[in-house]
RODO-2510 file (C-alpha; in nm, 4 decimals, decimal comma):
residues 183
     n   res          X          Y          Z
     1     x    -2,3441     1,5369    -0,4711
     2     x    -2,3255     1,3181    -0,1346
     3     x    -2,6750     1,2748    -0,1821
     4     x    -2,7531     1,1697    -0,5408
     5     x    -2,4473     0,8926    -0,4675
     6     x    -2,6252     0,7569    -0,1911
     7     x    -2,9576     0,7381    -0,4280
     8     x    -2,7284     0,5862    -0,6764
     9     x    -2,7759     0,1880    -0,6834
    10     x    -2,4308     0,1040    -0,7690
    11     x    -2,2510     0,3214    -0,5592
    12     x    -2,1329    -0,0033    -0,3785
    13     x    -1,9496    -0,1097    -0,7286
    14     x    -1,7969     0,2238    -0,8004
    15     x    -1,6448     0,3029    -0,4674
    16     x    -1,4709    -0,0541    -0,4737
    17     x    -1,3857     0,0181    -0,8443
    18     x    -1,2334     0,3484    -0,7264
    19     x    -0,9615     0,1863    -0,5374
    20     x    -0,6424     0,1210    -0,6996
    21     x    -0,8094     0,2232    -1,0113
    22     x    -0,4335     0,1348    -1,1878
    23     x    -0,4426    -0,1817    -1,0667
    24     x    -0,6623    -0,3624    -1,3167
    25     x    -0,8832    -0,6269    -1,1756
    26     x    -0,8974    -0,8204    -0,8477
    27     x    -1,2432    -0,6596    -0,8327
    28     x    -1,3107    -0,8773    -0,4870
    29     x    -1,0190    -0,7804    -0,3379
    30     x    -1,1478    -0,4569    -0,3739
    31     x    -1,4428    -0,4845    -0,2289
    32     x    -1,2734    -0,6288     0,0962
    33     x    -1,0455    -0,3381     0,0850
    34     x    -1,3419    -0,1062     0,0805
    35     x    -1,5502    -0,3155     0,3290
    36     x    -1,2332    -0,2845     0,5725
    37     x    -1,1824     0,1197     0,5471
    38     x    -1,5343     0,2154     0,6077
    39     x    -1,5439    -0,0633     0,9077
    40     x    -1,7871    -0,2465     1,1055
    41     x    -1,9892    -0,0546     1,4173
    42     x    -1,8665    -0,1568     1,7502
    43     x    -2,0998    -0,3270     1,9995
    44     x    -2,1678    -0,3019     2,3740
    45     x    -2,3052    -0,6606     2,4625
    46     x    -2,5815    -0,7126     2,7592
    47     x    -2,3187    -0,8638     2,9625
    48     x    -2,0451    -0,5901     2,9556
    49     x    -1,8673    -0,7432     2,6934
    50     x    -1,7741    -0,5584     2,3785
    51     x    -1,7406    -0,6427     2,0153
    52     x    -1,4810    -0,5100     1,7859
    53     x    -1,5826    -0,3335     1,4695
    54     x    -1,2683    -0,3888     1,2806
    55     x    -1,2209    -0,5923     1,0232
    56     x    -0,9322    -0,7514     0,9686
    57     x    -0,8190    -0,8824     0,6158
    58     x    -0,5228    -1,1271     0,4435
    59     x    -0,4714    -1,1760     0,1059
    60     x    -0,3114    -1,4864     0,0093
    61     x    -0,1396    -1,5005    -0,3676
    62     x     0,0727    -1,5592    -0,6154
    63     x     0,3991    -1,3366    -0,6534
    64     x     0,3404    -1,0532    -0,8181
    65     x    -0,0332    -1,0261    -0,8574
    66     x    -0,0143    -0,6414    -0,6682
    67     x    -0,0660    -0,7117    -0,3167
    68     x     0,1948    -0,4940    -0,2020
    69     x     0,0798    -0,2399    -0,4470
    70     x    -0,3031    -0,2559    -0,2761
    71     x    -0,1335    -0,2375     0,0805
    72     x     0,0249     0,0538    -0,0185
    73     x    -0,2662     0,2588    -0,1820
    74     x    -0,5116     0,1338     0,1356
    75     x    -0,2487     0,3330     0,3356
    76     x    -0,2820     0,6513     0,1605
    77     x    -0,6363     0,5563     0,1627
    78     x    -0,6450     0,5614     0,5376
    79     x    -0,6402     0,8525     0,7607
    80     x    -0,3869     0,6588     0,9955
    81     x    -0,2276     0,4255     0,7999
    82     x     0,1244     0,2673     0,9194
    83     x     0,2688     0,0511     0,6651
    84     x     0,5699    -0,2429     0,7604
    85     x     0,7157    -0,5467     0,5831
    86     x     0,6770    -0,8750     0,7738
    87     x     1,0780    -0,9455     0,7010
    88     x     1,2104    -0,6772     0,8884
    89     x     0,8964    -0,6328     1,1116
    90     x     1,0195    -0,7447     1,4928
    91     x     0,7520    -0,8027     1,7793
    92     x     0,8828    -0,4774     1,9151
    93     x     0,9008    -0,3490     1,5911
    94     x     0,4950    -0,4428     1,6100
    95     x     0,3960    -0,3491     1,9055
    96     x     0,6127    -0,1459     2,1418
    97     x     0,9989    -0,1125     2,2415
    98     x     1,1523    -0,0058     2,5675
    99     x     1,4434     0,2117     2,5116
   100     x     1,6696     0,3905     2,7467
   101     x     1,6126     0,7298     2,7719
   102     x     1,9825     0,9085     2,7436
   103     x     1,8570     1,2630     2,8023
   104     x     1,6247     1,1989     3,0760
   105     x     1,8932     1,0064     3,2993
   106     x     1,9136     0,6983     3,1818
   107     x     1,5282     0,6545     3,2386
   108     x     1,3347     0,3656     3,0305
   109     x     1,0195     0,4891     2,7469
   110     x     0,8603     0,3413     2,5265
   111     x     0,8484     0,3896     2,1901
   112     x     0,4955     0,2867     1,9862
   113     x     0,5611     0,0523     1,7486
   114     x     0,3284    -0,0068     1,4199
   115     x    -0,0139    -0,1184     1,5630
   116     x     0,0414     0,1352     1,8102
   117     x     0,0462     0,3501     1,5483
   118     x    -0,1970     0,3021     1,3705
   119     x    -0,4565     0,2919     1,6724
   120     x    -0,8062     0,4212     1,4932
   121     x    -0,6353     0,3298     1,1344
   122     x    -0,5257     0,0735     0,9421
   123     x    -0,1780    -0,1443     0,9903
   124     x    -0,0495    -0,3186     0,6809
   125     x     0,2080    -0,6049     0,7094
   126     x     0,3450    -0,6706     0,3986
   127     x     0,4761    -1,0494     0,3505
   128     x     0,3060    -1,1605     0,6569
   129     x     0,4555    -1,5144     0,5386
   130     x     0,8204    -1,4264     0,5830
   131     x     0,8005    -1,3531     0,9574
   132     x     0,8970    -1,5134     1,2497
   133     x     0,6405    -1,7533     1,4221
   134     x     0,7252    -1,4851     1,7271
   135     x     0,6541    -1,2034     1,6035
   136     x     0,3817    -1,2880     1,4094
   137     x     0,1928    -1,4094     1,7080
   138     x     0,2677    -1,0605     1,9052
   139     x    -0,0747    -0,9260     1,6273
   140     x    -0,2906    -1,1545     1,7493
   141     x    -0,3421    -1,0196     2,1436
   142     x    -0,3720    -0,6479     1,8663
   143     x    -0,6122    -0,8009     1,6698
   144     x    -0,8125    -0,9366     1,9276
   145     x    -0,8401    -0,7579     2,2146
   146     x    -0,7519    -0,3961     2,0311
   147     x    -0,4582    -0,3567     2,3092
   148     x    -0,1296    -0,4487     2,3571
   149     x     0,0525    -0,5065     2,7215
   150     x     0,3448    -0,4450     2,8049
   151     x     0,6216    -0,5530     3,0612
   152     x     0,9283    -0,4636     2,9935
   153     x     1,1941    -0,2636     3,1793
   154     x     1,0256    -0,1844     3,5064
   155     x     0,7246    -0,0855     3,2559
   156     x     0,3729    -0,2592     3,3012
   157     x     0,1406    -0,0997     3,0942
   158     x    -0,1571    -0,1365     2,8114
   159     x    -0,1230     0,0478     2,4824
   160     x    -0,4271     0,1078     2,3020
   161     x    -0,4356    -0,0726     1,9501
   162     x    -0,8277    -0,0431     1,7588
   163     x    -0,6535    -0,0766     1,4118
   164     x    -0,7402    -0,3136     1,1074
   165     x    -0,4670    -0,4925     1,0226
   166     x    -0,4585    -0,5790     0,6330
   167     x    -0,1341    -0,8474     0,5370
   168     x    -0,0101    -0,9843     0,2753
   169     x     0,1136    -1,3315     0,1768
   170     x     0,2585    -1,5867    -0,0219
   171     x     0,1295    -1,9403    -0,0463
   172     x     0,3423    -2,2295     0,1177
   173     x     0,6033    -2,3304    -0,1789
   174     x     0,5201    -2,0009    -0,3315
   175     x     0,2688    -2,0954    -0,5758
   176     x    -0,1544    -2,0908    -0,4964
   177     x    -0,2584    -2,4631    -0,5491
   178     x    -0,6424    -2,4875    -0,5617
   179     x    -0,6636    -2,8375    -0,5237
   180     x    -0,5349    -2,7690    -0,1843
   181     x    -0,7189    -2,6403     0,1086
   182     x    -0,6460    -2,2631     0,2410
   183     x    -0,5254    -2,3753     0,5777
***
């Protein structure tokens, strides 16, 4: 069977058309979606340097066109999928929190936050555009460098991080204006 779909010439078509299948339409964003679970190859550069092979994605639209809806099934898609909503979503909440340890003595741990997580997975952040400027910037070091560090409580460490991140948003004044550009 795995073999007469690869043969088959629009396998590309019907695995994007299998995701979501409720959700009618938004064939593009589909294809994104499915271009983000099966990934990019990471690469070793000449010079030591390496390149990611995660893809990152945000969709940007109207209210109630089933974003949250595709973040959601992309989730259950994923093998490691961690799912959060940019309006209660922290930076800690994100990334990693330092919390005193009650059994252990009083000692500080830390506690893995979403991208954490969702290390060799996907992270979705629903309503990316109702978070805090601070928090939101807390993905980017994630998204980047596929790490997070970490100082706090006596605690200097790296956390591993090699998730996608798929988000969510809203146009500025709630409504997509074409005549505008995307940034």
């Amino acid at each position: 069977v795995i073999k007469d779909l690869a043969t088959d010439p629009a396998i590309y078509g019907k695995i994007a058309r299998s995701i979501a299948p409720p959700i009618y339409g938004n064939d593009e964003v589909k294809e994104a979606i499915a271009l983000q679970l099966f990934g990019g190859i990471a690469k070793e550069m000449p010079d030591g340097s390496a390149l990611r092979g995660d893809i990152h994605v945000l969709l940007v639209g109207d209210p109630g066109i089933a974003k949250s809806q595709l973040l959601r099934y992309v989730i259950k898609l994923a093998p490691r999928g961690v799912y959060t909503s940019g309006k209660s979503a922290s930076s800690a909440g994100l990334t990693a929190a330092a919390v005193k340890d009650d059994m252990e003595g009083g000692r500080w741990t830390l506690e893995a936050g979403a991208l954490v997580l969702a290390d060799k997975g996907i992270a979705a952040v629903d309503e990316m555009d109702k978070m805090q400027k601070e928090d939101r910037s807390s993905l980017h070091e994630a998204m980047e460098q596929q790490s997070i560090s970490i100082s706090k409580a006596g605690i200097v460490t790296s956390l591993q991080a090699r998730c996608s991140v798929i988000a969510a948003a809203n146009p500025v004044k709630g409504r997509y204006d074409n005549k505008t550009t995307f940034a």
